[in-house]
C-alpha positions in Angstrom: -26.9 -15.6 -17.8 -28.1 -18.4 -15.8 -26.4 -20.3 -13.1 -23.8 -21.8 -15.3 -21.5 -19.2 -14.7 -19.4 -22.0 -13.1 -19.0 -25.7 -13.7 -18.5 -28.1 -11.4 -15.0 -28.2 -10.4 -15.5 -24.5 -9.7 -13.7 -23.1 -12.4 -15.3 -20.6 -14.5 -17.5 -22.4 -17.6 -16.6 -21.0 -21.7 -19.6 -19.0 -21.5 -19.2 -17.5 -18.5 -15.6 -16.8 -19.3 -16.4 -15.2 -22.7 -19.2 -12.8 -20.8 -16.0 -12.5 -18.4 -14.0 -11.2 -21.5 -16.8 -8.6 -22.9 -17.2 -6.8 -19.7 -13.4 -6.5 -19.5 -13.3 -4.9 -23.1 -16.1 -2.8 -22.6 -14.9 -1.6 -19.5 -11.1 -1.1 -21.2 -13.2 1.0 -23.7 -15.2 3.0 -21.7 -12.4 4.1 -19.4 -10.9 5.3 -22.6 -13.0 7.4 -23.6 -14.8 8.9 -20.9 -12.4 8.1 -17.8 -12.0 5.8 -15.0 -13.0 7.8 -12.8 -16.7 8.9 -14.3 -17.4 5.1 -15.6 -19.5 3.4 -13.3 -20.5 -0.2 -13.2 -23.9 0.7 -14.1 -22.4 2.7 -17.0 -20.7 -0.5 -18.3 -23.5 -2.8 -17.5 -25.6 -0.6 -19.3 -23.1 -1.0 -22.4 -23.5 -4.5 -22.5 -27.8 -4.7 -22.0 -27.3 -5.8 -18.3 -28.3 -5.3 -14.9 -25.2 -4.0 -12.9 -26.0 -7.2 -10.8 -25.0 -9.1 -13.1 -21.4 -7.8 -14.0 -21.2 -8.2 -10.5 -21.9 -11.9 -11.0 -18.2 -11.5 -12.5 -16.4 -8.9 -11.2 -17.1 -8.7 -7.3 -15.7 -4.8 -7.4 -14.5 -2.0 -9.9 -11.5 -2.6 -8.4 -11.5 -6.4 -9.5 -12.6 -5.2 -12.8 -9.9 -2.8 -12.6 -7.3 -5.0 -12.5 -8.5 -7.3 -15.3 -8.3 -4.0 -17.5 -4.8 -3.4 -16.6 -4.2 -7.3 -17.3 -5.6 -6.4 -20.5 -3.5 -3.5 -21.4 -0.2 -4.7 -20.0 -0.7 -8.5 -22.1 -0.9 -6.0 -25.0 2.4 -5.0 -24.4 3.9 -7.6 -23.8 3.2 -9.6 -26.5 4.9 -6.6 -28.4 8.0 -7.1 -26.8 8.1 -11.0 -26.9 7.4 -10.4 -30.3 10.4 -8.3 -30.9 12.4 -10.5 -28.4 12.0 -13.3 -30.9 13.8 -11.2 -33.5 16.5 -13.4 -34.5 17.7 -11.8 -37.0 18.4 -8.7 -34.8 21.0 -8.7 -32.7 20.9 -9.1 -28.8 22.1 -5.4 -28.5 20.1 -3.6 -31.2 17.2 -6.1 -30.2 17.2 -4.5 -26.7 17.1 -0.8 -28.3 14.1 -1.8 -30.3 12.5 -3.0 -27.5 12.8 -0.3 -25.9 12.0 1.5 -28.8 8.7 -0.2 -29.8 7.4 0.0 -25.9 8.2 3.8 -25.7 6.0 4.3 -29.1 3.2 2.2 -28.0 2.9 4.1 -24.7 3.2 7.5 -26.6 0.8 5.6 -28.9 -1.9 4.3 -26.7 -1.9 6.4 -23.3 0.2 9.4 -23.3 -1.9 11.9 -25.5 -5.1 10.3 -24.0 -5.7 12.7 -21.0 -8.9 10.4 -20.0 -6.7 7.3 -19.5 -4.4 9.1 -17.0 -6.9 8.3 -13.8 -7.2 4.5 -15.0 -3.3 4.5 -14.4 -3.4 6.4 -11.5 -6.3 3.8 -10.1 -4.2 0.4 -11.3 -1.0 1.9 -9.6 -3.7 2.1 -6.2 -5.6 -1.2 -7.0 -3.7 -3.4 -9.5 -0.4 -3.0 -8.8 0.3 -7.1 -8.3 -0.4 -7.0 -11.8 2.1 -4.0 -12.9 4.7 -5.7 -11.0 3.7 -8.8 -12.6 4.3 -6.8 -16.2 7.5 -5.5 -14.8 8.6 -8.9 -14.2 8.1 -10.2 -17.3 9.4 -7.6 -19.3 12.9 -8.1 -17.1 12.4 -11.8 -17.8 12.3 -11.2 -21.7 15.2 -8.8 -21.5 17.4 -11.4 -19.7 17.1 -13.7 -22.7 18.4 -11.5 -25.0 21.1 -10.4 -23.0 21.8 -14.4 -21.9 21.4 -14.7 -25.9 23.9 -11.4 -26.3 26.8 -13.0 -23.6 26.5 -16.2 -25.6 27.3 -14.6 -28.8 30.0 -12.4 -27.4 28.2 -9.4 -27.4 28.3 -8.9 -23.8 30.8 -10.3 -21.2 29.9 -12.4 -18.4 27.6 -11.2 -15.7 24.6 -11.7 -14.0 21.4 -12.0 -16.5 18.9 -10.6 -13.8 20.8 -7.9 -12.2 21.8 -6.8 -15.9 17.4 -6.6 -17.0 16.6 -5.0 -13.7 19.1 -2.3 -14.1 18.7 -1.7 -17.8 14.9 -1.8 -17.1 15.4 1.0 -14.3 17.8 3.1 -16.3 15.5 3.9 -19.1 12.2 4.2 -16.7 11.3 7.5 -18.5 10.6 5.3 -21.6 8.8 2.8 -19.8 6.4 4.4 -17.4 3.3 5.4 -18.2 2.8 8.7 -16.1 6.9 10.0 -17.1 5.8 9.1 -21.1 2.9 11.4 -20.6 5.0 14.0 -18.9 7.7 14.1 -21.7 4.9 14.5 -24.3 3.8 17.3 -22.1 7.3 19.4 -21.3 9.4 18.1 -24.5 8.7 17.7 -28.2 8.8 15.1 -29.9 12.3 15.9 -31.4 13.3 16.7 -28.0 12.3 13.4 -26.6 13.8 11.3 -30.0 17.1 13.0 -29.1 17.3 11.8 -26.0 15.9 8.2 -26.6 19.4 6.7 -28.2 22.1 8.3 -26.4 20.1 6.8 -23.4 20.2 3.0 -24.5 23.6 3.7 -25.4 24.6 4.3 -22.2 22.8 1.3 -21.4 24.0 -0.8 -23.6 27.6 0.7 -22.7 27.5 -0.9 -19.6 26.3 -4.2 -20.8 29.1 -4.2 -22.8 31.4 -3.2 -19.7 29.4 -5.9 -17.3 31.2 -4.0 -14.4 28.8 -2.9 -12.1 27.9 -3.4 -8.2 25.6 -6.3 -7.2 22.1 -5.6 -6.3 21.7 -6.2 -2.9 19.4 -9.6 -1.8 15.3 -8.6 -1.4 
């Protein structure tokens, strides 16, 4: 590409940002099937019919790229769970279950029986973790509407929106995390790790229901 990477107001120009794109899907593909660890720059310039200069024109790292990828993958997810969020015709309490639900399969889906995915994970938790926290907070910020939604109906009582998402968020971890999905799939089977998934949210849900439950103390 030729210097029109940016225009003039320094932002990035549509063709630069579609190049911008490619490199981060090739990337996302290539650490999929051969490992973040053993894809190189060169190996994903090479994809693309480029000089590893040139990526570099976009991406002044791996590690930059890196955290693009993990933009990638964690957008993927949450557009799944806005998308059951917006479920009105759920309701807020089975709404949260499925949400939980659908992100559990997708990680089972997508990373946990893909063994050459496990260092890219590793590697975002080292170099992108603005960006996990970032997914983290949205996915807290989602559940707080649908359990703001579930007090207005009189699903839940009264109680703190924020402190309820966090600690509904952290109480089913296992389902949400990457590296314990993969460890599950590894130590239980899969009728092992179905019988535990709704007496979990159920005890999550049962203290929604209760809203009785200690403050979280100021960051």
């Amino acid at each position: 590409m030729a210097d029109d990477a940016f225009l003039r107001d320094g932002t990035w120009s549509p063709a630069a940002l579609e190049m911008r794109q490619k490199i981060v899907d090739t990337a996302n593909r290539l650490f999929h099937v051969y490992g973040y660890q053993k894809t190189t720059v060169a190996d994903i310039a090479r994809e693309l019919g480029m000089s590893p200069a040139n990526v570099y024109r976009f991406f002044a790292s791996k590690t930059a790229l890196t955290k693009a990828v993990t933009k990638l993958v964690t957008d993927e997810f949450q557009r799944n769970i806005e998308d059951v969020a917006a479920r009105r015709d759920i309701a807020p309490p089975e709404r949260l279950r499925l949400i939980a639900r659908s992100h559990f399969e997708l990680m089972r889906e997508r990373y946990a029986v893909n063994r050459k995915i496990h260092d890219l994970i590793e590697a975002a938790m080292d170099e992108a973790w603005d960006e996990i926290e970032m997914h983290k907070a949205d996915m807290r910020r989602v559940m707080a509407q649908v359990i703001e939604e579930g007090i207005s109906n009189g699903d839940f009582p009264e109680q703190d929106v924020a402190t309820a998402a966090m600690l509904m968020q952290y109480s089913l971890i296992v389902f949400f995390h990457p590296v314990l999905v993969s460890q599950a799939q590894r130590c239980m089977t899969d009728e092992q790790q179905e019988a535990m998934f709704d007496p979990m949210v159920d005890f999550a849900l049962a203290a929604l229901r209760n809203g009785s439950y200690r403050s979280m103390p100021e960051a």
